[in-house]
C-alpha positions as a Markdown table, in Angstrom:
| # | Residue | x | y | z |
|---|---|---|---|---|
| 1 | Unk | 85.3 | 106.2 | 156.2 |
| 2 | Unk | 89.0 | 104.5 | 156.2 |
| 3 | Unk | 87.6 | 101.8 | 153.7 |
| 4 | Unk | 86.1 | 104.4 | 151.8 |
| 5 | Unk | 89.2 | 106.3 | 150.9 |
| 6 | Unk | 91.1 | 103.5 | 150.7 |
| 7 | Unk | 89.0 | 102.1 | 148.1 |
| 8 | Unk | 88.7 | 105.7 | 146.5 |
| 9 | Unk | 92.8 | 105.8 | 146.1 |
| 10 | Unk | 93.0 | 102.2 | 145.0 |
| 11 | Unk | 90.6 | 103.5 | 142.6 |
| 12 | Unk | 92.6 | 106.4 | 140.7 |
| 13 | Unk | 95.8 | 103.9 | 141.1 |
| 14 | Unk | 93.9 | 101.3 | 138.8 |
| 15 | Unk | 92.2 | 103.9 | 137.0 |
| 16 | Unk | 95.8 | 105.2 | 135.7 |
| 17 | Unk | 97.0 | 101.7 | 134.9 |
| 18 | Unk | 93.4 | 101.4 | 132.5 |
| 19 | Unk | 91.7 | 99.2 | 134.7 |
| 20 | Unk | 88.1 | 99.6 | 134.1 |
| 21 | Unk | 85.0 | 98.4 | 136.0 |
| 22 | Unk | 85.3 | 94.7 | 134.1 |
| 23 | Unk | 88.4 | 94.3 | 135.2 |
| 24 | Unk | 87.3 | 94.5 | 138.8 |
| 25 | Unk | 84.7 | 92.4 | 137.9 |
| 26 | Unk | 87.1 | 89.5 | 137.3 |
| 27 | Unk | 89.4 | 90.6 | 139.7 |
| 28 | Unk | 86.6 | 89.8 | 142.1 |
| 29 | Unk | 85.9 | 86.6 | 140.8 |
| 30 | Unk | 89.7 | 85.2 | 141.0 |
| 31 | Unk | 89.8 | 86.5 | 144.6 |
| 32 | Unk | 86.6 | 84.6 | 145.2 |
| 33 | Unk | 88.8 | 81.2 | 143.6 |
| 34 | Unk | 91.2 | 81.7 | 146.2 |
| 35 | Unk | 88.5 | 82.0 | 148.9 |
| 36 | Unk | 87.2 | 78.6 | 148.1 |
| 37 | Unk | 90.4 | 76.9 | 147.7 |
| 38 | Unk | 91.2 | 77.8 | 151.2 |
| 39 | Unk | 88.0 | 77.2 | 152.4 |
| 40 | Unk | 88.8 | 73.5 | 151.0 |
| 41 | Unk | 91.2 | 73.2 | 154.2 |
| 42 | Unk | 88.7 | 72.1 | 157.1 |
| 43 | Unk | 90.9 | 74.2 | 160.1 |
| 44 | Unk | 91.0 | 77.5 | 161.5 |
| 45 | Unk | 94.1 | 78.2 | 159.4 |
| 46 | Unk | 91.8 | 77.7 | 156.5 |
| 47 | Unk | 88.6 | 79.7 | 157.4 |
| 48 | Unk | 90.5 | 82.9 | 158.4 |
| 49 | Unk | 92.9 | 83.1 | 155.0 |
| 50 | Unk | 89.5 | 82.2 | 153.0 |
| 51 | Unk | 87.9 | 85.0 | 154.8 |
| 52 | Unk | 90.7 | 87.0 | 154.1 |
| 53 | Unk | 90.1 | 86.8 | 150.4 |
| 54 | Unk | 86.4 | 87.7 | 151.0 |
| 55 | Unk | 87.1 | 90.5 | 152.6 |
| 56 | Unk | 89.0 | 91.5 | 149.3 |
| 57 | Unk | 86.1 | 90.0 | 147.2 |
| 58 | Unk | 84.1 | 93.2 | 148.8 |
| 59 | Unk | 86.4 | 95.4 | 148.5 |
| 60 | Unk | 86.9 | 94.9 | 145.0 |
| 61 | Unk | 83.4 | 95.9 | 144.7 |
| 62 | Unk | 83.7 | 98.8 | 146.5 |
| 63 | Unk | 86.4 | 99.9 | 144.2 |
| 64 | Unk | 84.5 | 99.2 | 141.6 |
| 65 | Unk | 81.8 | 101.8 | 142.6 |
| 66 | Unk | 84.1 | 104.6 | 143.1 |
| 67 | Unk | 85.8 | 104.2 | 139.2 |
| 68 | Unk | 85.1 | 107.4 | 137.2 |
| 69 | Unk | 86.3 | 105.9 | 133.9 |
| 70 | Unk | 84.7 | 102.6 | 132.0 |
| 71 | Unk | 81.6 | 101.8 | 130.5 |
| 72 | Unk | 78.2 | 101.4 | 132.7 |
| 73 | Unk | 76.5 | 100.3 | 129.8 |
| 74 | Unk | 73.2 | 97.4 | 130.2 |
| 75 | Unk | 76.1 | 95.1 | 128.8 |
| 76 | Unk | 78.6 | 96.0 | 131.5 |
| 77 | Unk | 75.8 | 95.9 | 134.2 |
| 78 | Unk | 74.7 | 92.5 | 133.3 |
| 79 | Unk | 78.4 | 90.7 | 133.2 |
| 80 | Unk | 79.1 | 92.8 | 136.4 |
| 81 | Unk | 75.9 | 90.9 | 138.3 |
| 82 | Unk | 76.6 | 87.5 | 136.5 |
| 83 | Unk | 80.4 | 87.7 | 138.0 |
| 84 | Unk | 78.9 | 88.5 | 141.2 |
| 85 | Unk | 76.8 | 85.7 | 141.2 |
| 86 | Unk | 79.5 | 82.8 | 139.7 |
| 87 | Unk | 82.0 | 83.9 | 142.6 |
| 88 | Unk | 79.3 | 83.4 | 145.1 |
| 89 | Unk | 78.7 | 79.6 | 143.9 |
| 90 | Unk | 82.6 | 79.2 | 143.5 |
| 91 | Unk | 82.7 | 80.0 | 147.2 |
| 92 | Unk | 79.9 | 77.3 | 148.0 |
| 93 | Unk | 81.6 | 74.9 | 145.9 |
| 94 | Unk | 84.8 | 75.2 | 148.5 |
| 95 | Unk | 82.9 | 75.0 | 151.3 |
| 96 | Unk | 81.7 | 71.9 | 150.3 |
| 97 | Unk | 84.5 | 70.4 | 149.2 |
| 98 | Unk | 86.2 | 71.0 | 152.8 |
| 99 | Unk | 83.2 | 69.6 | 154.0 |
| 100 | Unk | 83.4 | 66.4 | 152.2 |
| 101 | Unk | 87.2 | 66.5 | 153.1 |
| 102 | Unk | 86.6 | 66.9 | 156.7 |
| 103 | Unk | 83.7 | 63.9 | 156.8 |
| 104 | Unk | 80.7 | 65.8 | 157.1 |
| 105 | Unk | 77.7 | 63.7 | 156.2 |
| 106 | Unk | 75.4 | 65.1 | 153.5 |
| 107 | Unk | 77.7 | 67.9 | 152.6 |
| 108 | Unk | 76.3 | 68.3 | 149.0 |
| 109 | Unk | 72.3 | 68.3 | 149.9 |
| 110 | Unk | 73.3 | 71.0 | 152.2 |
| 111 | Unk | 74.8 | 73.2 | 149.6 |
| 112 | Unk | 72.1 | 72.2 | 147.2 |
| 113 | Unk | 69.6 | 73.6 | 149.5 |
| 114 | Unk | 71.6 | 76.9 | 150.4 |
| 115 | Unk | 71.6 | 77.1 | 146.2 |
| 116 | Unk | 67.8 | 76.9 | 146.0 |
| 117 | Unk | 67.4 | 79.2 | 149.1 |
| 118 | Unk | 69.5 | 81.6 | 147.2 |
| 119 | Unk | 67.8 | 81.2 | 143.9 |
| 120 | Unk | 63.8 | 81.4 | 145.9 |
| 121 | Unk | 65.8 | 84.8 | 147.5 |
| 122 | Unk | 66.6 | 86.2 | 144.5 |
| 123 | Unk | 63.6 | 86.0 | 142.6 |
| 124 | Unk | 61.1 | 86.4 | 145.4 |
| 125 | Unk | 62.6 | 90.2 | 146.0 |
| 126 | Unk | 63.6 | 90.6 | 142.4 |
| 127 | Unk | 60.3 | 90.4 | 141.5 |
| 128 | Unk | 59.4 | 92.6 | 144.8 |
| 129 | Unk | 61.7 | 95.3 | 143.3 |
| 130 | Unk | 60.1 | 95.4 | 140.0 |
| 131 | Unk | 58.5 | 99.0 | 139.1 |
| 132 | Unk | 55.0 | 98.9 | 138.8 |
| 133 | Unk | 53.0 | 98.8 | 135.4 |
| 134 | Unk | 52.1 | 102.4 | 134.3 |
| 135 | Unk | 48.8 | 103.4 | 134.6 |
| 136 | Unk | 45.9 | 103.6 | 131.3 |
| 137 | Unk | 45.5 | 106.8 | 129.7 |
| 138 | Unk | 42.0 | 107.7 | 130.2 |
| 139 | Unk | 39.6 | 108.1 | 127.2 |
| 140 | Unk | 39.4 | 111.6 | 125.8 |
| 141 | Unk | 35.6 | 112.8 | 126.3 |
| 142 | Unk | 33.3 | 112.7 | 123.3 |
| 143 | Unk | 33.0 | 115.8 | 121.4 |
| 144 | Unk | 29.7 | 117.6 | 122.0 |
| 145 | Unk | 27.2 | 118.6 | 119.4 |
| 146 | Unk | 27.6 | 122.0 | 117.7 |
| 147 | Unk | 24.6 | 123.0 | 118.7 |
| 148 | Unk | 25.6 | 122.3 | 122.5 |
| 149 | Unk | 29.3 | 123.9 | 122.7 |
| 150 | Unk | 29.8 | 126.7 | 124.6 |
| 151 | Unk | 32.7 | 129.5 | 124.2 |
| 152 | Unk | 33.8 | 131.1 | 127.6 |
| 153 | Unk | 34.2 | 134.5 | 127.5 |
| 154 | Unk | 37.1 | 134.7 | 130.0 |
| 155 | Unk | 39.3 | 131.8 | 130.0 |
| 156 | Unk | 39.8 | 130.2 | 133.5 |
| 157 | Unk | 43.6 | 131.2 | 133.4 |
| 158 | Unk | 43.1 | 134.7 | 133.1 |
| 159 | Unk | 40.4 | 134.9 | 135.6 |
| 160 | Unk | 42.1 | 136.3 | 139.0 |
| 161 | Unk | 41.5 | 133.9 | 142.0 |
| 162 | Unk | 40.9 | 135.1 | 145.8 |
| 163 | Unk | 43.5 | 134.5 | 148.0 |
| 164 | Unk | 43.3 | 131.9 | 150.5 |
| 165 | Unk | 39.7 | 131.4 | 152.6 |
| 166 | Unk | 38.1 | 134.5 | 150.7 |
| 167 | Unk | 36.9 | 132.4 | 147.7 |
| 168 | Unk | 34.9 | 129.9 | 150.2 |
| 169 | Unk | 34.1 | 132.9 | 152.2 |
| 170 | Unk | 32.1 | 134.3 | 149.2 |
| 171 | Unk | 30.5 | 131.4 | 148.4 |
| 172 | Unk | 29.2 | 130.8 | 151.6 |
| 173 | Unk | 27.7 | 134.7 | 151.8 |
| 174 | Unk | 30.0 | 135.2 | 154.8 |
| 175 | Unk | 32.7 | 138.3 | 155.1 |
| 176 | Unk | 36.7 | 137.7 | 154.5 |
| 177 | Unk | 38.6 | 136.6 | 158.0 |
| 178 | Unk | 41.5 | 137.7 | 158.6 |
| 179 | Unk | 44.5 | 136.2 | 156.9 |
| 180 | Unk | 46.8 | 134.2 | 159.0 |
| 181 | Unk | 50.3 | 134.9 | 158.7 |
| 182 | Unk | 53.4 | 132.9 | 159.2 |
| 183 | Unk | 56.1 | 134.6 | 161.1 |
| 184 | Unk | 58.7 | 135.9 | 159.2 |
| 185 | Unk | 62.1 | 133.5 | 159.1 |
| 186 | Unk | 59.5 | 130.3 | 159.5 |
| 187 | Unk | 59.7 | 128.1 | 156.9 |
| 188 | Unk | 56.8 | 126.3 | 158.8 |
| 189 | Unk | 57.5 | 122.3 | 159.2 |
| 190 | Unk | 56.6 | 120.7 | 156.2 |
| 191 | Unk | 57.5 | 123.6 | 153.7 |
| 192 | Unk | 60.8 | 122.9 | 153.7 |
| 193 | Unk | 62.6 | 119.8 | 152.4 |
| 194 | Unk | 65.7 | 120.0 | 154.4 |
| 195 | Unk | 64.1 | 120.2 | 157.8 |
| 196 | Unk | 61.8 | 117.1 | 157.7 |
| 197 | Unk | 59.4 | 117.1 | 160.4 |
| 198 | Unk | 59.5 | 114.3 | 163.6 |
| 199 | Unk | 57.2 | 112.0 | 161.0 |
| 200 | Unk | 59.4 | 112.0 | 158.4 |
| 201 | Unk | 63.1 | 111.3 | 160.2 |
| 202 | Unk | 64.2 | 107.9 | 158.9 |
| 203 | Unk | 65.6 | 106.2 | 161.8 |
| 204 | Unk | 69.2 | 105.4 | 160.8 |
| 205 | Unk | 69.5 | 101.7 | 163.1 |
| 206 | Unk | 65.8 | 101.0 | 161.3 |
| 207 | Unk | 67.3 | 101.2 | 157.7 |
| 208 | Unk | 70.4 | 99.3 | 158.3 |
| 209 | Unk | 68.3 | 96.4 | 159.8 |
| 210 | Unk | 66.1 | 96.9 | 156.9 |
| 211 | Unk | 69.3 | 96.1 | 154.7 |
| 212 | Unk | 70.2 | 93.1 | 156.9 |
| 213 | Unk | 67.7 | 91.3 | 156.8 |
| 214 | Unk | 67.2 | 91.4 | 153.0 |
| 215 | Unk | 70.8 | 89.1 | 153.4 |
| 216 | Unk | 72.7 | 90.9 | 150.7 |
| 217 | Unk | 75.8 | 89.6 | 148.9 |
| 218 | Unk | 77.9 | 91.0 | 152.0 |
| 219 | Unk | 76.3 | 89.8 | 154.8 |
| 220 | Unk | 76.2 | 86.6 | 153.2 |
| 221 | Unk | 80.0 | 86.6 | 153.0 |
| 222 | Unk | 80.0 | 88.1 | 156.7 |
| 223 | Unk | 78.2 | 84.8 | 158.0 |
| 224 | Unk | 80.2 | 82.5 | 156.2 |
| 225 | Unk | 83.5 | 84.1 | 157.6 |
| 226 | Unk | 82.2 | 83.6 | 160.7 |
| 227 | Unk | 80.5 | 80.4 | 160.5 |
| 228 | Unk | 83.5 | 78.6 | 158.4 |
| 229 | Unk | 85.9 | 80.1 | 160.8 |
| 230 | Unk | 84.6 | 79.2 | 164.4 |
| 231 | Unk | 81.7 | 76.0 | 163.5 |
| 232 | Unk | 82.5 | 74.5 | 160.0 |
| 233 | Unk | 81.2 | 74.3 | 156.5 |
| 234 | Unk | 77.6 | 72.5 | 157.5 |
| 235 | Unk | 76.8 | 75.3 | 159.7 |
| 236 | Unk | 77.1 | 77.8 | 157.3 |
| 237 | Unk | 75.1 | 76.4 | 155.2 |
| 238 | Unk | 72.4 | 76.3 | 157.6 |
| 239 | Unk | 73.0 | 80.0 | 158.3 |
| 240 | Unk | 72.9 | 80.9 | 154.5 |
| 241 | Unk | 69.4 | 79.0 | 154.3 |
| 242 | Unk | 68.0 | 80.5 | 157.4 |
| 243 | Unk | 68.6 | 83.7 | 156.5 |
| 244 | Unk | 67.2 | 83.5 | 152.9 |
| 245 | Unk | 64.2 | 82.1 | 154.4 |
| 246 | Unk | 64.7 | 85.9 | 156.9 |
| 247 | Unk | 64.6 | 87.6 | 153.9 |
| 248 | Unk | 61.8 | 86.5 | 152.0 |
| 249 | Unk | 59.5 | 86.7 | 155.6 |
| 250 | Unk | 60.8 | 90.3 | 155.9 |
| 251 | Unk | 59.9 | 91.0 | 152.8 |
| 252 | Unk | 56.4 | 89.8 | 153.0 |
| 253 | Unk | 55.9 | 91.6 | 156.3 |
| 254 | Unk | 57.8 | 94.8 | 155.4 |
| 255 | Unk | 57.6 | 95.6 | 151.5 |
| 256 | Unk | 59.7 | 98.3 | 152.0 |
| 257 | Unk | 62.4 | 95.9 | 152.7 |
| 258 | Unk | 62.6 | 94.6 | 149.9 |
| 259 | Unk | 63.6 | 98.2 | 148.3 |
| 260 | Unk | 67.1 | 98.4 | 150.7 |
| 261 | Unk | 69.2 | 97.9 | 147.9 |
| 262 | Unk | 72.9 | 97.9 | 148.6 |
């Protein structure tokens, strides 16, 4: 909630200066430059000031989100997720560059493989996400014969129908029951959308692990703080590639997964 209105009064601030969405956009991506240069620096010093500036990589986003002025248009939206995806290599650039510094053998192959990780992540659930085709129009039936058509002398709308249990009452020769009756003030538990019933409660823990494990942008950034802070820059590019591989196995176990958008 305190990052929320944070972001929210950082928001207006810009908003009255004429920053627009964009702007955070590359505002995010020079924060992410300063991420990876101190990422360069293979010591504690240099994992906690690098996570620093990822921690205001997200929270340019989240600013971002909460701007009222600014274009959203397809144009927008496109160089928005582009950004997003250049400050994410910039950061695996300086990881492996204070990887290399620090004398870690095969420093490039293991960003190369958290790249294709990323790249077999992002397609694999982009292509999970995608809205199914719409379905065929049926055929309209063929016209019948003039000497087959038949006028109704009622049409169906303006012929009154029984209430409930009396019209299959009357077809099956039997008298009407009596009508059951809902106590008054009972919305009963399915009529009403605000009260689901116990089978429709979303568990709240079961749709933030849902998110998780589809590794978005964020917890991406989360494990490399951690990883780059305590372990080093090989370890974290372990941890990106193992949980890429998470996130395509959760998706192919749990399709709805692959739907927890951020």
């Amino acid at each position: 909630m305190a990052n929320g209105t944070a972001a929210r009064s950082t928001a207006r601030l810009l908003e009255r200066r004429h920053v627009t969405r964009a702007g955070m956009s590359r505002i995010a991506v020079m924060a992410a430059v300063g991420a990876a240069i101190w990422f360069t620096r293979p010591d504690t010093i240099g994992g906690l000031a690098g996570s620093a500036f990822l921690v205001a990589v997200l929270f340019c986003d989240s600013v971002r989100e909460r701007m009222r002025v600014g274009r959203r248009d397809a144009l927008t939206l496109w160089l928005a997720a582009m950004l997003a995806q250049l400050r994410e290599y910039i950061v695996y650039l300086g990881l492996a560059i204070g990887a290399v510094l620090a004398g870690i053998g095969g420093a490039w192959g293991w960003a190369a493989g958290a790249l294709v990780a990323l790249a077999l992540r992002d397609c694999f659930l982009v292509a999970r996400e995608a809205p199914p085709a719409p379905p065929a129009r049926p055929c309209p039936p063929p016209s019948l014969p003039a000497h087959r058509e038949r006028v109704d002398v009622l049409p169906g709308g303006l012929v009154p129908r029984p209430a409930d249990g009396a019209h299959d009452d009357a077809v099956a020769g039997r008298a009407p029951g009596p009508q059951r009756r809902r106590p008054p003030g009972d919305p009963g538990p399915s009529d009403d959308p605000r009260h689901p019933g116990p089978g429709r409660r979303s568990a709240p823990l079961a749709d933030l692990a849902r998110r998780v494990l589809i590794f978005p942008q964020p917890v991406r950034f989360l494990a490399i703080a951690v990883t780059a802070t305590l372990w080093d820059a090989r370890v974290s590019f372990i941890t990106l590639i193992v949980g890429c591989v998470v996130a395509v196995t959760a998706a192919l176990v749990d399709p709805s997964s692959a739907r927890g958008r951020r």
